[in-house]
N, C-alpha and C positions, 0 to 999 in steps of 0.2 A: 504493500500500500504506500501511497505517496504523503510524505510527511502534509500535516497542515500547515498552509499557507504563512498561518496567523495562529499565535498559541494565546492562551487568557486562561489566565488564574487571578484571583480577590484571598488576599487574605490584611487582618485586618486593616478592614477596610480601604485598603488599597487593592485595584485591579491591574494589574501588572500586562500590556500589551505589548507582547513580542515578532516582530515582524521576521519569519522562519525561511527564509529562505539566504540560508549563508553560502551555501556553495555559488551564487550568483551575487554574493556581498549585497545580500537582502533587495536586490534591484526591484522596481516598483514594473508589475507586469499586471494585464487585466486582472488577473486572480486576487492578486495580494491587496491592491487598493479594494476590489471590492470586497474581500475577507474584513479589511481593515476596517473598514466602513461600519459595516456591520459589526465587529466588534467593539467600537466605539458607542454603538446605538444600543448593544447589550449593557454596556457598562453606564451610561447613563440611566436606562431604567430601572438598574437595577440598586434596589434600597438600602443594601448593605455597602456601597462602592460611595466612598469619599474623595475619594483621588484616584485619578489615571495617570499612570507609567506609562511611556512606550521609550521602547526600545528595541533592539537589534541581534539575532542570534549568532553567537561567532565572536569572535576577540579582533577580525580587519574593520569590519565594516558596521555602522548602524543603520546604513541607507545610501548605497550607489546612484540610487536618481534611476531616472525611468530605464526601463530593458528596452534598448535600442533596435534590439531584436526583432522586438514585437512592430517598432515603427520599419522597420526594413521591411515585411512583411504588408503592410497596409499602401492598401491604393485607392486613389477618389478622394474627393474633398470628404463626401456624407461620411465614408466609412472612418476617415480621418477623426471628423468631428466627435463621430460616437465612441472611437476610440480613445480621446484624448476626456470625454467629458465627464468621466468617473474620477479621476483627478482634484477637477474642478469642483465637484459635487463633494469629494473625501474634507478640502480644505475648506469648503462650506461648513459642514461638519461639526469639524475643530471650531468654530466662530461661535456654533450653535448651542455645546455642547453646554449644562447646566452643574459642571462639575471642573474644575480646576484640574490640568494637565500639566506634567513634569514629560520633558523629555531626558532621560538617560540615554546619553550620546556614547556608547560601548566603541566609537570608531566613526573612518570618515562619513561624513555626513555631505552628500556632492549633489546638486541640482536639484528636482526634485527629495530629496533626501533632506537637503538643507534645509526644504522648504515646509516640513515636516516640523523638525526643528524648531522655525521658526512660529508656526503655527500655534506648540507649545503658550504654553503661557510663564513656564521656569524650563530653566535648561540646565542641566551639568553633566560637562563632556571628558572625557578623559586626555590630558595633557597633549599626548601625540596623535589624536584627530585632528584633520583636516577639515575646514568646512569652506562652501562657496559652490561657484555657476561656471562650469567649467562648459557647458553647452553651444559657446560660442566657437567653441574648438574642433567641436562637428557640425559647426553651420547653420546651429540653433540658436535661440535665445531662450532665456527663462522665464516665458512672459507672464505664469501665472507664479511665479514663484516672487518677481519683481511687485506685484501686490502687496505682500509682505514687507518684502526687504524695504521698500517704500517709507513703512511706517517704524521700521526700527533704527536706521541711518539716515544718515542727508543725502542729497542724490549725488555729489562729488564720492562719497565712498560707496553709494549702492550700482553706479557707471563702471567706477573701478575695477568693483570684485565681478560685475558682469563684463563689460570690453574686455579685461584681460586673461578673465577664465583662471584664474590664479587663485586655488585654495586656500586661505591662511592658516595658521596653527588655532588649534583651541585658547591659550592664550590672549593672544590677539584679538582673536570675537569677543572676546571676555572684553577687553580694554573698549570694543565698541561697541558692548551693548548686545551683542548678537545671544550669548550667552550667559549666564549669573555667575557660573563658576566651572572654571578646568580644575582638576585634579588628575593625582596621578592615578592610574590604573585598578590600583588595591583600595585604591579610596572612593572609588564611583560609587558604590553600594550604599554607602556609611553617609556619603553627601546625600544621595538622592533620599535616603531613611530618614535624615535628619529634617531634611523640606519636608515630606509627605507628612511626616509626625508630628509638625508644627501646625502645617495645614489644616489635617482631618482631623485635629483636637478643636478646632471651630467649629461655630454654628453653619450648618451647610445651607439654610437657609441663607445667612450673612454672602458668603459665599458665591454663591447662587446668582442672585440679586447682584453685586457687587459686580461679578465677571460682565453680565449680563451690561449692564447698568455703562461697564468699560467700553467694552465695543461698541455700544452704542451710541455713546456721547465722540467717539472716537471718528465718526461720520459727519460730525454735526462741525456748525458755527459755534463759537464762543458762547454766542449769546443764547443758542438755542439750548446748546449743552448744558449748562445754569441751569435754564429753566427744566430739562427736563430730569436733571441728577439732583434740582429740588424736590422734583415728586417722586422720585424713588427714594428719597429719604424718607418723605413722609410713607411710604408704602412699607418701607422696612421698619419703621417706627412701631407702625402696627403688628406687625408678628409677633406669634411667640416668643421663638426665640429674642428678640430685642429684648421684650419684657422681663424674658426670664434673665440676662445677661445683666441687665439693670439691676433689677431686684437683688441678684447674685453679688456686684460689685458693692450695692449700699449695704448687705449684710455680711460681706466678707467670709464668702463661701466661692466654691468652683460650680459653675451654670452647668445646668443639665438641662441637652440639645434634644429638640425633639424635631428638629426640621421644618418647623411649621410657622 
């Protein structure tokens, strides 16, 4: 039998998303984005999952960007477009997704892959990965990945790392933002334990609300942002969880989360 695409396991309260295909340095093929999809939409409904991991099977790679293979193979605009549009739809996804994402970057991390990464809402990659938009070097662009990269550099350094197709070190992303933190090797685990542990000791309503709350004033004007991250304050005032967080802080106690 043929290994799964995509492997998922939850244990406390984290859902650990491993993208399984390492003899091809986890390349992103029709299967695997749509495995992943889907287990993205598992891990969101389901009540015991406070946080999602993803990451990469194998010690090279956490994501080589799309299988090349599969585009050598495709002819015609239509069959193009529907090929390309599970992609599009995966990093819809990630935007949509009612639960806070770590990516554990186990290795390079290149075009599509990157873009993954970036998707994340935390990152922490291990020292000697690579990440960046190497796709100009086969006569592509990144253009859905450049969405992203957009919102997290200035366009003088998101030009850059696209025109020159030149990977940087983990490091270096760090220094711009791409990622929270590189470590070394032995310390990937330990970091990413450390985030999710922080994380899913919150109110996941708080959460919730909050991520929601980001992207979406993240589209907006100034002035409309205001106004509308005013009314989700009021919205999150009202929950339980707020109440009980309040209550908790003026009697000097630890809040217990009901999500609600």
């Amino acid at each position: 039998m043929r290994p799964e695409p995509v492997l998922y396991a939850v244990r406390d309260g984290v859902a650990t998303v491993t993208l399984n295909r390492p003899e091809a340095r986890n390349a992103l093929n029709a299967e695997l984005v749509a495995a992943l999809d889907k287990a993205l939409a598992r891990a969101a409904a389901d009540q015991a999952v406070r946080v999602i991991v993803l990451t990469g099977a194998g010690e090279q790679a956490f994501c080589a960007g799309g299988d090349l293979s599969d585009f050598a193979e495709i002819t015609g605009v239509v069959a193009r477009q529907e090929a390309t549009s599970g992609f599009a739809r995966l990093l819809r996804r990630f935007a949509d997704l009612p639960k806070p994402v770590v990516a554990a970057v186990n290795g390079h991390a290149l075009g599509g892959g990157f873009g993954l990464v970036l998707a994340c809402d935390l990152a922490v990659a291990v020292e000697h990965a690579r990440l960046g938009t190497p796709e100009v070097r086969v006569g592509l662009f990144p253009m859905m990945v450049m969405a992203l990269l957009a919102r997290h550099v200035g366009p003088k350094r998101a030009f850059e790392l696209m025109f020159t197709g030149t990977p940087i070190p983990a490091p270096h992303a760090e220094r711009l933002g791409l990622i929270n933190r590189a470590v070394p090797a032995e310390a990937l685990w330990e970091a990413v334990a450390e985030l999710t542990g922080h994380v899913a000791a919150f109110s996941p309503t708080a959460l919730r609300l909050g991520r929601r709350a980001f992207y979406a004033a993240a589209e907006m004007s100034r002035e409309h942002a205001l106004e509308y991250l005013h009314q989700m304050l009021v919205v999150l005032l009202s929950t339980e969880d707020a109440q009980e967080g309040i209550q908790a802080f003026l009697e000097k106690r630890e809040p217990v989360w009901t999500g609600q």
